[in-house]
N, C-alpha and C positions, 0 to 999 in steps of 0.2 A: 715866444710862446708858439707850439705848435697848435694849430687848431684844427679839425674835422669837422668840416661845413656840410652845407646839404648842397652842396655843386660836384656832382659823383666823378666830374674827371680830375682831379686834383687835392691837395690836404695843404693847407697854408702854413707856413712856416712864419711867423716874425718875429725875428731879431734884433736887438739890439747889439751893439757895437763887443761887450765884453760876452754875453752868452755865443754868439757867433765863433769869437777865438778860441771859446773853452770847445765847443762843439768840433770846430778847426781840428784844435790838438789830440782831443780824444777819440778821433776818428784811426789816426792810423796804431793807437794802444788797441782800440781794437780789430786792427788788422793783423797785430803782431802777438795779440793774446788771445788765443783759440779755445781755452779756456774760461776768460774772462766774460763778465757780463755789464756790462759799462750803461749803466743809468743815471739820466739826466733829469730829476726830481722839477723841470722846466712848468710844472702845471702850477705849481704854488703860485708864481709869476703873476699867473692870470687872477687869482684871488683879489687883489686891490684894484681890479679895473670894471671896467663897466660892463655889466651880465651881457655876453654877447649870446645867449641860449636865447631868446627871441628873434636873436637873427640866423637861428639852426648853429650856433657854433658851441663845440663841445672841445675845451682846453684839454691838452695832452702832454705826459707827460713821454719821453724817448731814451728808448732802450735798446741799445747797439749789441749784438753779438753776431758769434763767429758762424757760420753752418754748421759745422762739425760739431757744434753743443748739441745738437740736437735739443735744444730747450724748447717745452712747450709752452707756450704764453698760458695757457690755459691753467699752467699752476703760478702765475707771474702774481694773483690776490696774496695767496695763501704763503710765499715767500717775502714780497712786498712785506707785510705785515710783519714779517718775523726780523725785517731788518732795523738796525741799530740807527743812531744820528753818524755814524759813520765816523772817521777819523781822517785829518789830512795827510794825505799822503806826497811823497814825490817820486815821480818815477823817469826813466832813462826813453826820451822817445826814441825808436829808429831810426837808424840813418838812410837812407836811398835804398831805395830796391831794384835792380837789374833789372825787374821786369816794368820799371815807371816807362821808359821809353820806349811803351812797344806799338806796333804799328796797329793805329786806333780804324781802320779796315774792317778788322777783325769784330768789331764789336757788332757789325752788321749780319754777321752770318746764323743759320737759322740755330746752328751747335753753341751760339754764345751762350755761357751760364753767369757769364759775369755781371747780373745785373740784380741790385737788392730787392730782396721782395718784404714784403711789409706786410703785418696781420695789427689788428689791434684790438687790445683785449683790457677789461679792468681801467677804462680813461688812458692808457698807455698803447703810445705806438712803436711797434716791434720791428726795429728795421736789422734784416739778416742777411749775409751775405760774405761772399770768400774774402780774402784779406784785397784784394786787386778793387774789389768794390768800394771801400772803405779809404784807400787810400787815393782814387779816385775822385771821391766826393768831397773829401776834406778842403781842395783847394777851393771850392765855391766858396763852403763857409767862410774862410779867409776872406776873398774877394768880399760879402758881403761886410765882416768886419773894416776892411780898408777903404773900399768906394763908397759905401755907403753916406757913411756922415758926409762926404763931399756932397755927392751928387744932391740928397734932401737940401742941404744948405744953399746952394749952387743953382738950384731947380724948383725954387719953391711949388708945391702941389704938386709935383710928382715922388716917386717913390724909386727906391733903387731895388731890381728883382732877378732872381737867375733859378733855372728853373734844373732838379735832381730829378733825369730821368730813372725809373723803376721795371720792372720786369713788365711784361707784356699785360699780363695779366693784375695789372696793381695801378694805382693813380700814380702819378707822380708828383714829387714834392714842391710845391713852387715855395722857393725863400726869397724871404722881402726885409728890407732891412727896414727897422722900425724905431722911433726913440719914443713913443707914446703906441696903445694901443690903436690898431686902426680903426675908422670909422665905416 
């Protein structure tokens, strides 16, 4: 469950094992669909667990696209609402992209645009950014689907966490792998 707390430098991510993989995989669908609007319905989630809105946190749900959509969140209600239960589908992930092994240097400089920026609109958070962004960030989720269950097992009271940096201007995401709600 993604959550927005009242701690303004950061937006908590927590994960369980199989939301994390799905997150994983549909990260570079949508790096590779520019068209595509890839939403993560992740706030239901939060419905059967304990109201964390007394401790300022407000459940969200995540919605990946391309820049080039130019989509405004701002009509994200009025869409939202017009969608169906949806259909399963199966689709053909990408293979490797040329530019995975490029010299991460470059991410320092002040011309970087590779870095996703986030608005949140409607209990939904908006994370946008070039296909390089996207494929980028996917390997964390994974990592949190893989190390996780160890580490919580392996470490009781501690928690397993890595953190999605975001554009300069935006929090960044910290994900925590989770098998219950946190306290």
């Amino acid at each position: 469950m993604l959550v927005d707390t009242v701690w303004y430098w950061y937006l908590n991510g927590w994960f369980e094992q199989q939301t994390a993989q799905t997150t994983a995989g549909l990260r570079p669908l949508a790096a590779t669909s520019p068209r595509a609007l890839v939403h993560l319905p992740i706030r239901a989630d939060a419905q059967n667990e304990p109201d964390g809105a007394a401790d300022g946190w407000r459940p969200l749900d995540l919605v990946l696209l391309h820049h080039s959509l130019q989509f405004a969140p701002s009509r994200w209600k009025e869409l939202r609402g017009r969608l169906g239960p949806g259909r399963p589908r199966t689709v053909d992930r990408p293979g490797t992209d040329p530019d995975a092994d490029r010299d991460v240097s470059d991410l320092h400089h002040r011309e970087n645009r590779d870095r996703l920026r986030q608005d949140i609109h409607s209990e939904t958070l908006f994370m946008t950014g070039r296909a390089r962004t996207f494929r980028d960030g996917a390997p964390l989720f994974a990592d949190i689907a893989r190390r996780g269950p160890a580490q919580v097992f392996n470490h009781r009271g501690e928690h397993y966490c890595l953190t999605l940096r975001c554009h300069c201007c935006d929090r960044d995401l910290h994900l925590g792998y989770s098998e219950e709600w946190p306290t």
